[in-house]
Residue frames as a rotation matrix with the C-alpha (Angstrom) as fourth column:
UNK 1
0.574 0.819 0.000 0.00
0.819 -0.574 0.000 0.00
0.000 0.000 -1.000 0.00
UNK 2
-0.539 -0.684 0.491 1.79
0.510 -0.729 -0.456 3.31
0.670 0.005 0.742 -1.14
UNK 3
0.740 0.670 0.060 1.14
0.542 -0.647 0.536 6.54
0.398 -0.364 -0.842 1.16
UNK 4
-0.323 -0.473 0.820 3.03
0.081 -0.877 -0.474 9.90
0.943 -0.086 0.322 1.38
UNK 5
0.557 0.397 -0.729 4.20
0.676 0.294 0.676 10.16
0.483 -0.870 -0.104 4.97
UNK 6
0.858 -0.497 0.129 6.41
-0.502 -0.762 0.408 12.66
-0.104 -0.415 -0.904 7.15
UNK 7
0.243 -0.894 -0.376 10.01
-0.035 0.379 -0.925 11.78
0.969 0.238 0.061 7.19
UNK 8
0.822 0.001 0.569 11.22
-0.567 0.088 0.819 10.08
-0.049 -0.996 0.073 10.58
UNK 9
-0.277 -0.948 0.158 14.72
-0.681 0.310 0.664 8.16
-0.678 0.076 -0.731 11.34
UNK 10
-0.297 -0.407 0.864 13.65
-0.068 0.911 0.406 5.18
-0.952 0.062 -0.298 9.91
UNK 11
0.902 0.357 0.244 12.60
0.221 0.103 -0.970 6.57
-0.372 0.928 0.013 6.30
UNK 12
0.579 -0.800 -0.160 15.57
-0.698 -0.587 0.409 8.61
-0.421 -0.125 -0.898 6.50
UNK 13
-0.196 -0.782 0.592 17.47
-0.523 0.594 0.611 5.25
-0.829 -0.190 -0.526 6.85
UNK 14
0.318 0.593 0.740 15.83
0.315 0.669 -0.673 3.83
-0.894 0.447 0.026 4.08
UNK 15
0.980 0.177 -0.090 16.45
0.052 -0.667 -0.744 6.67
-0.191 0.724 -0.663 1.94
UNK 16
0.378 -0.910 0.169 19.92
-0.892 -0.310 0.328 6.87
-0.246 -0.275 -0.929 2.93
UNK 17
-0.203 -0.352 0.914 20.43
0.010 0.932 0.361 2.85
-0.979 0.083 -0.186 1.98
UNK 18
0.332 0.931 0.152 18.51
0.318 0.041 -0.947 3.40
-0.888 0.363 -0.283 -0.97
UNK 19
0.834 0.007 0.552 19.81
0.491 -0.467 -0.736 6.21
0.253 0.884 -0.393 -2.78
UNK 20
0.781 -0.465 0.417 22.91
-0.355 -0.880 -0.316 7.56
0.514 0.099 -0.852 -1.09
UNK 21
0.666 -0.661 0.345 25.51
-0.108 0.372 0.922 4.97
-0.738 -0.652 0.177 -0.11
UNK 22
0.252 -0.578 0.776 26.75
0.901 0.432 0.030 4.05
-0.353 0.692 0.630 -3.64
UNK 23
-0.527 -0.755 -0.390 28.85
0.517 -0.649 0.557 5.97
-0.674 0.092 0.733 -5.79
UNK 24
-0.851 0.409 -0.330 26.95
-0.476 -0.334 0.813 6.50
0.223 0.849 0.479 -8.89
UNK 25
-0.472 0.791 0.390 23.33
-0.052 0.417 -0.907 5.63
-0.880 -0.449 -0.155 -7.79
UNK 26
-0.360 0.535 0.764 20.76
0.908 0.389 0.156 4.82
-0.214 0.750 -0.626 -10.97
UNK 27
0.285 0.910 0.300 18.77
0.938 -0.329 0.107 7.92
0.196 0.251 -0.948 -10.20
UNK 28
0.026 -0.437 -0.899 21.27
0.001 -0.899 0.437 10.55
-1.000 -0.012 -0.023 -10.20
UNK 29
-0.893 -0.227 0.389 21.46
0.422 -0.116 0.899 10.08
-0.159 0.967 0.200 -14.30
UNK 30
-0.406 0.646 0.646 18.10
0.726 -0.202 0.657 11.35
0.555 0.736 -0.387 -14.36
UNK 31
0.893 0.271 -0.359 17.31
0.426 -0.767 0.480 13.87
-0.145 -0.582 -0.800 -11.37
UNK 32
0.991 -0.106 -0.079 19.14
-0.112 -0.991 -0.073 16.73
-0.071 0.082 -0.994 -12.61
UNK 33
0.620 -0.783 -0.044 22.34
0.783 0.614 0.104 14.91
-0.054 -0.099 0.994 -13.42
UNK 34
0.527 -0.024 0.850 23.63
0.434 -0.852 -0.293 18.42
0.731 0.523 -0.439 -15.12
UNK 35
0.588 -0.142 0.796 24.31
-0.554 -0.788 0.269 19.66
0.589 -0.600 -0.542 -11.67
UNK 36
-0.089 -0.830 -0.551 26.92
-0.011 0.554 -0.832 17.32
0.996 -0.068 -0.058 -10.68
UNK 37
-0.402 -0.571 0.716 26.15
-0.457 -0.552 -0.697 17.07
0.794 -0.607 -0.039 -6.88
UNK 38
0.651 0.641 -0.407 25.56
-0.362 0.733 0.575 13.97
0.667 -0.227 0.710 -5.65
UNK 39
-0.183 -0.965 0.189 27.23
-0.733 0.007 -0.680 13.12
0.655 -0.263 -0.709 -2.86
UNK 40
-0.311 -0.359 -0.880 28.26
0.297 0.843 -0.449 9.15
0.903 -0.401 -0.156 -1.01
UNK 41
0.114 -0.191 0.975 27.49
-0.975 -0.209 0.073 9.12
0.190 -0.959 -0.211 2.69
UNK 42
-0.668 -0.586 -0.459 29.45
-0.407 0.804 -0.435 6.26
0.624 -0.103 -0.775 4.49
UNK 43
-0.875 0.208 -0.438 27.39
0.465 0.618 -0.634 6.31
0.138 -0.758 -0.637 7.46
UNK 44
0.339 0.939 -0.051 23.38
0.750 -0.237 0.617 6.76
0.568 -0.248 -0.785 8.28
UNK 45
0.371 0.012 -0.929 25.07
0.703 -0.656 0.273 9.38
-0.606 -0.754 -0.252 11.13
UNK 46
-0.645 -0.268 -0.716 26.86
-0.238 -0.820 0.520 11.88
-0.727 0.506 0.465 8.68
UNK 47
-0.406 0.799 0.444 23.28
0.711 -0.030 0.703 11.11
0.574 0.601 -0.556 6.02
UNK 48
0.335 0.896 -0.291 21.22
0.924 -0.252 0.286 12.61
0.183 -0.365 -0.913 9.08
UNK 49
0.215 -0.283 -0.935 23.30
0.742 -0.575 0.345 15.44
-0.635 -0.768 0.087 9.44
UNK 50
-0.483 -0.469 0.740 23.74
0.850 -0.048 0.525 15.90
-0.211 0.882 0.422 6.11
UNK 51
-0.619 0.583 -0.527 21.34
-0.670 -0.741 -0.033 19.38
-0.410 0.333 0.849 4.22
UNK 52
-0.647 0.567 -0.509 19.68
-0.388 0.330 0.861 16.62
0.656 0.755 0.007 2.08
UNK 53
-0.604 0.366 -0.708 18.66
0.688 0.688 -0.231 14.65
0.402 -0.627 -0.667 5.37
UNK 54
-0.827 0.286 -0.485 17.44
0.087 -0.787 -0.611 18.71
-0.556 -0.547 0.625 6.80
UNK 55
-0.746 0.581 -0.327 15.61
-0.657 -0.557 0.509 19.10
0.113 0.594 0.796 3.41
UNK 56
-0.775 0.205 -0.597 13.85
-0.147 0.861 0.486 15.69
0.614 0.465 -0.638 3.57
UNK 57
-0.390 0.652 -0.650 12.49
0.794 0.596 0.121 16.34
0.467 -0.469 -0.750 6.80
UNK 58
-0.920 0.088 -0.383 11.34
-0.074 -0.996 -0.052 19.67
-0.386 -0.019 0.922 6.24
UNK 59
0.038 0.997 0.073 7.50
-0.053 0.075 -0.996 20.46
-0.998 0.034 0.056 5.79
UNK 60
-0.128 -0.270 -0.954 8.66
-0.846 -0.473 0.247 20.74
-0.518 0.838 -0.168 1.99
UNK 61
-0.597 -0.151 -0.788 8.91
-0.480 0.854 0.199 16.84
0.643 0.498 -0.582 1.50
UNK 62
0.411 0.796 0.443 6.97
-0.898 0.436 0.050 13.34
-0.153 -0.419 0.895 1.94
UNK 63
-0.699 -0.715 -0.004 8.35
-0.588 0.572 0.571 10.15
-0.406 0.402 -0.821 2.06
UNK 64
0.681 0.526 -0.510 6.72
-0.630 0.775 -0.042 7.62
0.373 0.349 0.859 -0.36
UNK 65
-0.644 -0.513 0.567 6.46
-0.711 0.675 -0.197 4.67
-0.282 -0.530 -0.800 1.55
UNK 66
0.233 0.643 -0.730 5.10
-0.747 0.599 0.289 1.03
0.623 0.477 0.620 0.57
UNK 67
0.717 0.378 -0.586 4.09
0.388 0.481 0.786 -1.54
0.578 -0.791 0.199 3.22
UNK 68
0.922 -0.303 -0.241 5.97
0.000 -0.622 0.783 1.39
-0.387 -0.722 -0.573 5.83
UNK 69
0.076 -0.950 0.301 9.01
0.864 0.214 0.456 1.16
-0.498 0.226 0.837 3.50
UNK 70
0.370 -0.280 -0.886 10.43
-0.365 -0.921 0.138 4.52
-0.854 0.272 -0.443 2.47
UNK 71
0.191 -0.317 0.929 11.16
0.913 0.404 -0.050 4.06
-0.360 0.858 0.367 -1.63
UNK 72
-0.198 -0.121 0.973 11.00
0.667 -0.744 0.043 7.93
0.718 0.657 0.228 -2.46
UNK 73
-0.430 -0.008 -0.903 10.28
0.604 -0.746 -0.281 11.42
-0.671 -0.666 0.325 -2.09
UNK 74
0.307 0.288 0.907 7.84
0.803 -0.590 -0.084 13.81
0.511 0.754 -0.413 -3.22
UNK 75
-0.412 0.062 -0.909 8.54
0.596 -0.736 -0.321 17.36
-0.689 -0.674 0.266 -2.19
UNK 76
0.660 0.580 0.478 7.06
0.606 -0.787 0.116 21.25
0.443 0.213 -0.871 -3.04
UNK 77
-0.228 -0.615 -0.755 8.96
0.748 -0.607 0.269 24.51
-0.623 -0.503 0.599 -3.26
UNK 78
0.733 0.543 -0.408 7.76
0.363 -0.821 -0.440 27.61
-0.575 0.175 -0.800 -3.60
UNK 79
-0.127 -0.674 0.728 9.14
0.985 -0.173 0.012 29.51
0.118 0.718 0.685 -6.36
UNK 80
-0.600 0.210 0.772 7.03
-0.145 -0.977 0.153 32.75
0.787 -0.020 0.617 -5.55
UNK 81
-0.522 0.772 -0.363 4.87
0.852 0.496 -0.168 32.19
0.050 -0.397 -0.916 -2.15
UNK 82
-0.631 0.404 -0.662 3.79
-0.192 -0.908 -0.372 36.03
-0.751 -0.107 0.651 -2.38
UNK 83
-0.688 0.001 -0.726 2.57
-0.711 -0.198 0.674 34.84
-0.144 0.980 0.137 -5.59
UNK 84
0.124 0.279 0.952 1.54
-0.530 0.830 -0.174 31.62
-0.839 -0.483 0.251 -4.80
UNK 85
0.515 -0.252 -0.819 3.78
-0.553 0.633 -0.542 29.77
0.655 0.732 0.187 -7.65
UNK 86
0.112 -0.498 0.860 4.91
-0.528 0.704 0.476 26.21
-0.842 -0.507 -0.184 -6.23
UNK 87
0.175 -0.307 -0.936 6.61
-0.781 0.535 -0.321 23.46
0.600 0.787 -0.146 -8.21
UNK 88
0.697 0.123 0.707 6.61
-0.597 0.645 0.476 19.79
-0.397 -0.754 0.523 -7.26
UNK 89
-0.403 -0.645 -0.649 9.17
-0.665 0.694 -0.277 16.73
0.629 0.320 -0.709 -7.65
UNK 90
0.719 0.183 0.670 9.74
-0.472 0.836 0.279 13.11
-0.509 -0.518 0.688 -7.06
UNK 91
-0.144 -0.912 -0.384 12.36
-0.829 0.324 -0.457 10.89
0.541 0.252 -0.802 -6.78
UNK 92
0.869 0.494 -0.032 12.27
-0.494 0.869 0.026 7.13
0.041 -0.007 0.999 -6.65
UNK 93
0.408 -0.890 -0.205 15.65
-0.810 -0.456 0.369 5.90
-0.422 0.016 -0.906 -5.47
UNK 94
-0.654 -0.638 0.406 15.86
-0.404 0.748 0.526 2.45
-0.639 0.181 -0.747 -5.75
UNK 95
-0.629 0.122 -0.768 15.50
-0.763 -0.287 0.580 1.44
-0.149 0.950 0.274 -9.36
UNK 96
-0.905 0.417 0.087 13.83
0.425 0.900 0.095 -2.25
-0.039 0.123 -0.992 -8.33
UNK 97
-0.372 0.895 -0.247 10.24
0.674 0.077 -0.735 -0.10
-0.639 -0.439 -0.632 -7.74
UNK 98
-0.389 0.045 -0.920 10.20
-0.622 -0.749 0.227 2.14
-0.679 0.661 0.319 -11.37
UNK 99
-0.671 0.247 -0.699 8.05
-0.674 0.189 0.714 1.12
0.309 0.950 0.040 -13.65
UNK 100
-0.922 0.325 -0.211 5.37
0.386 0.822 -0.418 -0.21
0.038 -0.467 -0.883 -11.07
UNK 101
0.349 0.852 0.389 2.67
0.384 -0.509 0.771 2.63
0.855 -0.119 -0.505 -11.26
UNK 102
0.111 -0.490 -0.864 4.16
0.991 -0.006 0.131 3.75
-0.069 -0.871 0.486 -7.90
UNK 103
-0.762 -0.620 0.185 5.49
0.647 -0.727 0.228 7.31
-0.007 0.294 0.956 -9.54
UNK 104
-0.578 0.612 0.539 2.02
0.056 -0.630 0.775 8.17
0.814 0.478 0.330 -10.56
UNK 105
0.238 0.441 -0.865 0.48
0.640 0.599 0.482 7.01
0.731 -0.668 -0.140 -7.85
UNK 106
0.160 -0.078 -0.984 2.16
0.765 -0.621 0.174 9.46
-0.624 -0.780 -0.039 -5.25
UNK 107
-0.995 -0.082 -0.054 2.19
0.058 -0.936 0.348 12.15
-0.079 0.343 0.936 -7.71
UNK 108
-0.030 0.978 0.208 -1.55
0.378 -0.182 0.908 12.18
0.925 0.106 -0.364 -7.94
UNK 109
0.333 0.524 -0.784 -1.68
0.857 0.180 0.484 11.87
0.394 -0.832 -0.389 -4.50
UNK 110
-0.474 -0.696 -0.540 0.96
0.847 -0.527 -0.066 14.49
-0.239 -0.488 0.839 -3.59
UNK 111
-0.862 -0.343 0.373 -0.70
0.455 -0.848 0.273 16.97
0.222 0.404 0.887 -5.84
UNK 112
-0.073 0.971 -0.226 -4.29
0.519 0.231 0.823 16.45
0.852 -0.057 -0.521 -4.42
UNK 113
0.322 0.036 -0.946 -2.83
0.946 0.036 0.323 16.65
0.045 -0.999 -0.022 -1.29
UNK 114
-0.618 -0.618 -0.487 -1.30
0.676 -0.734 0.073 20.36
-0.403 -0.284 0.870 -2.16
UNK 115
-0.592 0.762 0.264 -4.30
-0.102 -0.395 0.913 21.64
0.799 0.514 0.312 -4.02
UNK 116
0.711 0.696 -0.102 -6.41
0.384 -0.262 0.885 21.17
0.589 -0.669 -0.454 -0.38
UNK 117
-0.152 -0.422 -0.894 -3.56
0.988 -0.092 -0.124 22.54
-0.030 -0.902 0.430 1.89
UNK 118
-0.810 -0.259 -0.527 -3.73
0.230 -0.966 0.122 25.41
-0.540 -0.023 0.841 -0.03
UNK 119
0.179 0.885 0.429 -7.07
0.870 0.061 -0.488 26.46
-0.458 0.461 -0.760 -1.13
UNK 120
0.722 0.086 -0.686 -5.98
-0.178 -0.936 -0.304 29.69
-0.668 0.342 -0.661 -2.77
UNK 121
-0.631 -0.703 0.327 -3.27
0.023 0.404 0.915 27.69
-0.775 0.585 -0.239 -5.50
UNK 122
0.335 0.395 -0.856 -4.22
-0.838 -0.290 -0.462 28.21
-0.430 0.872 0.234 -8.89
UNK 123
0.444 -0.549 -0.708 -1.13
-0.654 0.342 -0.675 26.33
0.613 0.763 -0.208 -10.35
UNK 124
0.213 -0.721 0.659 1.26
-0.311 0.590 0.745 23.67
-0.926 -0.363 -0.099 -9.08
UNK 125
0.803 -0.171 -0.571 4.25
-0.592 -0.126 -0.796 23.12
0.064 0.977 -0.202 -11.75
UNK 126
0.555 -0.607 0.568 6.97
0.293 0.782 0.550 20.30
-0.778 -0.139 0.612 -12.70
UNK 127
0.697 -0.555 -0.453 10.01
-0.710 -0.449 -0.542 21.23
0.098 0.700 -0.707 -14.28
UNK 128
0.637 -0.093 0.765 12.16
0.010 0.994 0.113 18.30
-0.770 -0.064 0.634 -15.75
UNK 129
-0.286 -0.841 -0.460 14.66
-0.453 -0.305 0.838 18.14
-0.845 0.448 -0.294 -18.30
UNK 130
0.194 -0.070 -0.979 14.59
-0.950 -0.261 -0.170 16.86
-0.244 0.963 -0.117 -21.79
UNK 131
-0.504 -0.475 -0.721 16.75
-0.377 0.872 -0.311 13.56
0.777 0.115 -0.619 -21.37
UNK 132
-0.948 0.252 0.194 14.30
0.107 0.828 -0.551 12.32
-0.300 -0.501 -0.812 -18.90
UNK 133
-0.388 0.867 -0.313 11.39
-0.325 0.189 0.927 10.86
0.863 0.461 0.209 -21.02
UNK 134
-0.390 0.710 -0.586 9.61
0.682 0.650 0.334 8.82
0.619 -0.270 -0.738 -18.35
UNK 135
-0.489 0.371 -0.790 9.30
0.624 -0.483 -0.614 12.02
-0.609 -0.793 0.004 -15.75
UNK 136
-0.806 0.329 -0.492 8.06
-0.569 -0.659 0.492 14.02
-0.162 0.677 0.718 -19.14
UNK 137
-0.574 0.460 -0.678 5.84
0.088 0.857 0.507 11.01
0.814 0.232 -0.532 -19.64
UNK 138
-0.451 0.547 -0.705 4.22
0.875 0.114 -0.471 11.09
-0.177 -0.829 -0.530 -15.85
UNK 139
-0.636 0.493 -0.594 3.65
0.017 -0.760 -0.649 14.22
-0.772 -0.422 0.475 -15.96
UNK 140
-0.781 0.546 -0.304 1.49
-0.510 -0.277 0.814 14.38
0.360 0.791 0.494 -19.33
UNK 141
-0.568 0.582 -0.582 0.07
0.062 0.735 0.675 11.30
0.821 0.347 -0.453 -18.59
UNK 142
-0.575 0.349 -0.740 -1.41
0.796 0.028 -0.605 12.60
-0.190 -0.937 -0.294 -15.08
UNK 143
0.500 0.853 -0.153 -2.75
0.854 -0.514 -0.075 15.64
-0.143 -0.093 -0.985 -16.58
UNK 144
0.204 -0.475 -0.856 0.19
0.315 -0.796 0.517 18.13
-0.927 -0.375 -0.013 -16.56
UNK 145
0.992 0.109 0.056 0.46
0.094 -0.382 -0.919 20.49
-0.079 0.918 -0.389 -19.81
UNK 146
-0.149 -0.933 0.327 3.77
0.974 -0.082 0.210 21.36
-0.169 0.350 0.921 -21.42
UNK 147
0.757 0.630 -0.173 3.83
0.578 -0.770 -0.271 25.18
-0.304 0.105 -0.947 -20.79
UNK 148
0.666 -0.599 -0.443 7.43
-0.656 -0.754 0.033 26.06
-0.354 0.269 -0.896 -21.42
UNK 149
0.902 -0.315 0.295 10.22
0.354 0.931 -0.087 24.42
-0.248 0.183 0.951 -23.08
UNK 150
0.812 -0.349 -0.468 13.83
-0.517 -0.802 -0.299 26.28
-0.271 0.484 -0.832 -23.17
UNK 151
0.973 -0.226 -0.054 15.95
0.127 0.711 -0.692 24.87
0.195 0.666 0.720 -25.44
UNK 152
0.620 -0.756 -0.213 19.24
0.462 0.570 -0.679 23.59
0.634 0.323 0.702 -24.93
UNK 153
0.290 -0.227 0.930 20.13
-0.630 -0.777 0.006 24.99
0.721 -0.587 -0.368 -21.54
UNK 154
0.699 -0.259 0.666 20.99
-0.429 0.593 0.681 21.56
-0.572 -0.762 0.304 -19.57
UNK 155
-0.269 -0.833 -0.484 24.83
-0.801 0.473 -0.368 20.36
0.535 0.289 -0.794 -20.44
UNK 156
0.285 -0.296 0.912 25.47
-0.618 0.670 0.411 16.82
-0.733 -0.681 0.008 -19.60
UNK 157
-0.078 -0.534 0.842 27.83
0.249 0.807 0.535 14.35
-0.965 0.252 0.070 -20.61
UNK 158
-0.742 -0.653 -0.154 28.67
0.107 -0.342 0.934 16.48
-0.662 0.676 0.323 -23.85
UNK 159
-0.265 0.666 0.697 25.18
0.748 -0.313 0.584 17.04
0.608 0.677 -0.415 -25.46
UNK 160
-0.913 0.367 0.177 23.09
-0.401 -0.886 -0.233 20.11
0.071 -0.284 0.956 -24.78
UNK 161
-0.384 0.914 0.130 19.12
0.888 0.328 0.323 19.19
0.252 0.239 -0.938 -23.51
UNK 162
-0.342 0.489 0.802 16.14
-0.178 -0.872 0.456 21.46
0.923 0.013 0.385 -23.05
UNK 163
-0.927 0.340 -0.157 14.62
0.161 -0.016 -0.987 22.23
-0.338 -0.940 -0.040 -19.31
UNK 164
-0.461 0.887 -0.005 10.87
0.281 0.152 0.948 21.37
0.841 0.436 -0.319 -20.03
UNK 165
-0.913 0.255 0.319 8.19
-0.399 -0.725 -0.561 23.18
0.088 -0.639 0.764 -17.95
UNK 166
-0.678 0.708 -0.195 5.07
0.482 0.629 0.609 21.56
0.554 0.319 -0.769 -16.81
UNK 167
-0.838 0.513 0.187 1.94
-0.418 -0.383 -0.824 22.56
-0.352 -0.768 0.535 -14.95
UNK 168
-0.337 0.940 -0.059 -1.91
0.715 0.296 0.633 22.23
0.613 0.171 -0.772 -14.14
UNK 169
-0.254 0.791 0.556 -4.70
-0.734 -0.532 0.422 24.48
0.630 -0.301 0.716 -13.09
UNK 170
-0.742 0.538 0.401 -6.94
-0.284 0.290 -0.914 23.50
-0.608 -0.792 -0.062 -9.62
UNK 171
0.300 0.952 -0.056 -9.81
-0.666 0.167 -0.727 23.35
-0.683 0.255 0.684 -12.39
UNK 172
0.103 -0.067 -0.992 -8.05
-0.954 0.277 -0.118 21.41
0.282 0.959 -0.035 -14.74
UNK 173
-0.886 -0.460 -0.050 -6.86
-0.375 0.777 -0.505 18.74
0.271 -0.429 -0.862 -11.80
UNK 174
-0.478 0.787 0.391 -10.53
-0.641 -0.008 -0.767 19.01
-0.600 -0.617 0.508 -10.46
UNK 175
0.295 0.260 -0.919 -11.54
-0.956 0.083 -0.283 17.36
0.003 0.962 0.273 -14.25
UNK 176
-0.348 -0.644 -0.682 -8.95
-0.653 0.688 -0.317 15.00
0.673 0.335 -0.659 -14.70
UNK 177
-0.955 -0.295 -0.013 -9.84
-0.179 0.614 -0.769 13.33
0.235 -0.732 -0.639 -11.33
UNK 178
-0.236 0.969 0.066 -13.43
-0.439 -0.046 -0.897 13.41
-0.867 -0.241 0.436 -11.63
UNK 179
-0.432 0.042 -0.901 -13.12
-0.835 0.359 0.417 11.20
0.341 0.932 -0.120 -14.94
């Protein structure tokens, strides 16, 4: 059973086995690889101390967890909150639970769940690169429009890709989920 929970030690640890002991994890080639800044922790004690371990368990993030097993993270960050522009992610670290319906599954949920904290959101947007088809792929395939696309602004590993912009409207999510 999947379900977007607070972060406590023992997702932490999960996460931290998951997606940040090895050197080159699976899912650093596709979360924002561009930005080179993935970094090894030897031990769960210098993970929890780490900024990623601060962000994770900030109000900002959720851990997707199946039967109480931490597998991801969805999180929300305001780009304007005077404005009220927010942008979501998710990250799935360990590569055995991609391709399970899982991804969509707490993104539906994640964004449902930020469209009632905040009854005054219009928008909630996903911004994703080019070289990852399958997170361009969720997001269409949940409902999210292609609203911007600038070309050829992510370097990696010697090609140039484009940073692809997604989003949805409260009325447009209000549709989709009422199919």
């Amino acid at each position: 059973m999947l379900n977007l929970k607070d972060f406590n030690s023992q997702y932490l640890n999960d996460i931290w086995k998951d997606g940040f002991t090895a050197e080159n994890p699976e899912w650093t080639k596709w979360n924002a690889p561009y930005f080179n800044d993935y970094t090894a922790y030897r031990s769960f004690s210098s993970f929890k101390q780490s900024s990623i371990a601060e962000y994770l368990l900030s109000h900002s993030c959720k851990a997707i967890t199946i039967n109480g097993q931490a597998i991801g993270m969805v999180s929300k960050n305001w780009i304007d909150k005077i404005n009220l522009w927010l942008e979501v992610g998710i990250v799935i670290y360990n590569p055995n639970y991609w391709h399970s319906g899982f991804g969509t599954k707490a993104l539906e949920k994640w964004i449902t769940d930020i469209f009632s904290e905040y009854p005054d959101l219009e928008h909630i947007g996903l911004t994703t690169w080019s070289g990852n088809v399958r997170m361009m792929h969720l997001a269409e395939k949940i409902g999210l429009k292609k609203e911007a696309q600038i070309r050829k602004v992510r370097y990696f590993q010697g090609s140039y890709y484009d940073s692809v912009k997604y989003g949805i409207l409260r009325s447009e999510w209000k549709k989709c989920k009422n199919k």
